[in-house]
N, C-alpha and C positions, 0 to 999 in steps of 0.2 A: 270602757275607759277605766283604768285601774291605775290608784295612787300606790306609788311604791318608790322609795329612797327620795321624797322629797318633788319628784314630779308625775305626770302625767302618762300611763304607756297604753299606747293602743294593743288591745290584746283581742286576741279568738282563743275559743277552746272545744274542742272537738269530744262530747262522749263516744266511746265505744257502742252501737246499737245491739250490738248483742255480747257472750258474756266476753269472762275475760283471757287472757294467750294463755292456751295450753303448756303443759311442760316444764310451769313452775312450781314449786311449794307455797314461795311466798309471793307478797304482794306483785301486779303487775309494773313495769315502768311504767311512769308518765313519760310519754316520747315532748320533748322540750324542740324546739325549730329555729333555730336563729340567724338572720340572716345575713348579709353583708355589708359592707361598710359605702358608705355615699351615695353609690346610683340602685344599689338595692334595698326591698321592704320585703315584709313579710309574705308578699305576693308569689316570691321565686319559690316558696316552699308551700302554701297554701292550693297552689295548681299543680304539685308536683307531687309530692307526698304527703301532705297533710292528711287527706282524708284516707289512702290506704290505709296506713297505718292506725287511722282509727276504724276505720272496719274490723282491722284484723284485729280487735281488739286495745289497743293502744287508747289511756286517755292522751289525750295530745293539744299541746300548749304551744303558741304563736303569738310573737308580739314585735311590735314596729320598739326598732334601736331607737333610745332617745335620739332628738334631730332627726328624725328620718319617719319617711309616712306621714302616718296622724298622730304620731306620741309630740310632747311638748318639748319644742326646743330650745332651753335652754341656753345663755350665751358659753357658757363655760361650762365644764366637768366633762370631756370628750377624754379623760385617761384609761388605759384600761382597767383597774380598779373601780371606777364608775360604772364601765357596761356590768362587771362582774357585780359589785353594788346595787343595780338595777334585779341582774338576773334571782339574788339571792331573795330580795324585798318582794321582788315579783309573786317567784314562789312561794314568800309567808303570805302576801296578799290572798293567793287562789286557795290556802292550805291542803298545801302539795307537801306532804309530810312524807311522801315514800321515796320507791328508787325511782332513778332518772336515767334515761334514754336521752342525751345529748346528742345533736343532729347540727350542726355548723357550715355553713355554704360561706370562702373565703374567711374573712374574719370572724364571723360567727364564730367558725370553728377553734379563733384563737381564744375566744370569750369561753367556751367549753372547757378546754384545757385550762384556761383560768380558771375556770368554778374549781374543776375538778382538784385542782391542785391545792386549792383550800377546803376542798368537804369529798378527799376519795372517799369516804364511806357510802358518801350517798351517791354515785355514780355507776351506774350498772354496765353501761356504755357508752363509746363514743361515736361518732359517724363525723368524720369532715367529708368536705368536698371544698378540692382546688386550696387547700389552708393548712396551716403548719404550730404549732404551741408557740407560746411568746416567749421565743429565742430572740437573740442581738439582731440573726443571719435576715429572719421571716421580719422585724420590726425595722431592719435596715430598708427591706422591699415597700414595705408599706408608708414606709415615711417618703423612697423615692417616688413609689406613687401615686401619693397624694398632692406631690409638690409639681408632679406634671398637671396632674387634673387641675391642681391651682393656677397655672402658667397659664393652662391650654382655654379653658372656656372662659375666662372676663376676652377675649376677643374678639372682636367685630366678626361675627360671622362663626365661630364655630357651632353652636346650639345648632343654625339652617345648613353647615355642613353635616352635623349628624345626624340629622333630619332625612337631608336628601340620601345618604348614603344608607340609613338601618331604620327609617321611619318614623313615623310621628311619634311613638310611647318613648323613643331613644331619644327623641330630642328631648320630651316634656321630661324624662328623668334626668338628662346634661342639665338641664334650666335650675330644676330643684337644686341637684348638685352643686351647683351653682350660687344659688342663695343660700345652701348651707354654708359652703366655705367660707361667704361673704360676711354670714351674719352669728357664727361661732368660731371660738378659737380649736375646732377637731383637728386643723392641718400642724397646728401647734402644739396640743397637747400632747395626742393621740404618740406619733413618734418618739417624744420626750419620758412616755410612760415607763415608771417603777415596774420591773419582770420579777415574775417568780422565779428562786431559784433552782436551779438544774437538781439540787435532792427531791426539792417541794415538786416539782414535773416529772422526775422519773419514780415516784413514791406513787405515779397514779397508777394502779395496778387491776383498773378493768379491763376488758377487750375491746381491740381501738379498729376503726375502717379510716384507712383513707382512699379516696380518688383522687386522682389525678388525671387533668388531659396530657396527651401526652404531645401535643402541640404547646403548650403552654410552660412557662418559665417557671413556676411554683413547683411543677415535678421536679426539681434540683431541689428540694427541702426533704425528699423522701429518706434518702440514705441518715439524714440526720434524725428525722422522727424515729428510724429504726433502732438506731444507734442511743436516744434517749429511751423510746418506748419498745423494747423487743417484740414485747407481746403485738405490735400494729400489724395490720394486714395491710400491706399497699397492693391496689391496684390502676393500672395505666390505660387508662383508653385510649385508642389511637386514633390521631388526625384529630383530635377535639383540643376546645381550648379551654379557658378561665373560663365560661358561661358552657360547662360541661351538664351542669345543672340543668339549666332552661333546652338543651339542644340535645340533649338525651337522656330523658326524665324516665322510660322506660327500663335503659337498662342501670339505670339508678337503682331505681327499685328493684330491678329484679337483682342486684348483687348488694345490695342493705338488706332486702327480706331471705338471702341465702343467708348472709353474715348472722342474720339473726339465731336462725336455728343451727348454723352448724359451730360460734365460736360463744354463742350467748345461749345456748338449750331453750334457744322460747321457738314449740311449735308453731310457726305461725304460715297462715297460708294466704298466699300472696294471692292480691285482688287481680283480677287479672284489666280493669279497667282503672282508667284514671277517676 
């Protein structure tokens, strides 16, 4: 548990066991993991790719979004200057002094593009999945769906519909969801958030991944990521949706650990286990 911008954030930190990624001069990144907004924790990334990437050398940082998980929640401060806020305090807390490996699952990924946007120096790279920078188009999406998730669970019975239909962890994460919306103002602020502007997002000048399902509604942000960030890789999987992450975690990794070595020069060799 690590104090940082005034509250409480549940964090993991992952050493590398052996040295560090081949193929650079200077320091290695600390690979960062962050993860999405309401019904996700740090958990989507911790079983996913957390730990290759500290095999293959990677120090690697993980930590529950305020309101969410075990970090402290907070009634107010859900804008996005806050998660960014969080993420920077975070890192003076661990004295994470070098480059950064940004890795963002949905929102996370918009929290990345916000750091990056206020400290490109220190961003080596980015990695989304299923997420887009904090444009009007991608904050228009996320404020519509947040105000369903708010509609949808105070209702008699949705939590044991989702239950029956996707299992018990999917209901016990609708409940949480549930008590967050309840007992902070995130459905309110989070939409209402101050954006960087479009010089300050297109001045990030690392080398960008995104996924996209390509069942999923978020790939219609693609053309615009490309159109701000040239430099981005988009890639589309097909038939998968938003939860690309948790439902094909292999070839995650194995198209983040190509990205690594052919647009970022870090030899790294992909673990072939989870």
């Amino acid at each position: 548990m690590v104090r940082a911008n005034g509250i409480t954030l549940h964090t993991q930190r992952l050493d590398p066991p052996g040295p560090a990624v081949d193929g650079r001069t200077g320091p290695t990144p600390t690979a960062v993991l962050i993860h999405g907004m309401a019904s996700d924790t740090m958990a989507s990334w911790y079983f996913t790719l957390a730990e290759p990437l500290s095999r293959a050398g990677f120090p690697t940082v993980l930590y529950d979004l305020r309101g969410h998980g075990r970090s402290e929640r907070p009634a107010t401060g859900y804008a996005l200057d806050d998660f960014v806020d969080d993420l920077a305090a975070l890192l003076d807390s661990l004295d994470v002094t070098g480059p950064l490996l940004l890795l963002g699952n949905s929102f996370g990924g918009t929290i990345a593009f916000g750091y990056a946007a206020r400290h490109p120096d220190r961003v080596a790279g980015i990695v989304t999945v299923e997420s887009g920078p904090p444009v009007p188009e991608w904050m228009r999406r996320v404020r519509e769906r947040l105000a369903r998730v708010a509609a949808r669970l105070p209702r008699a019975g949705a939590v044991t519909e989702i239950g029956a239909r996707r299992g018990r962890v999917a209901a016990q994460r609708a409940a949480e969801t549930q008590r967050m919306l309840t007992d902070t103002s995130l459905a309110q602020e989070l939409p209402a958030s101050p954006l960087p502007t479009a010089g300050a997002l297109a001045a990030i000048g690392c080398p960008v991944l995104c996924l996209y399902g390509g069942d999923s509604a978020v790939v219609e942000l693609a053309p615009t990521v490309r159109g701000l960030l040239p430099q981005t890789r988009v890639v589309v999987l097909p038939d998968q949706k938003h939860t690309v992450l948790i439902d094909r975690p292999e070839e995650v990794r194995r198209l983040v650990f190509a990205w690594l070595a052919e647009e970022c020069s870090l030899d790294v060799a992909q673990p072939t286990t989870a």
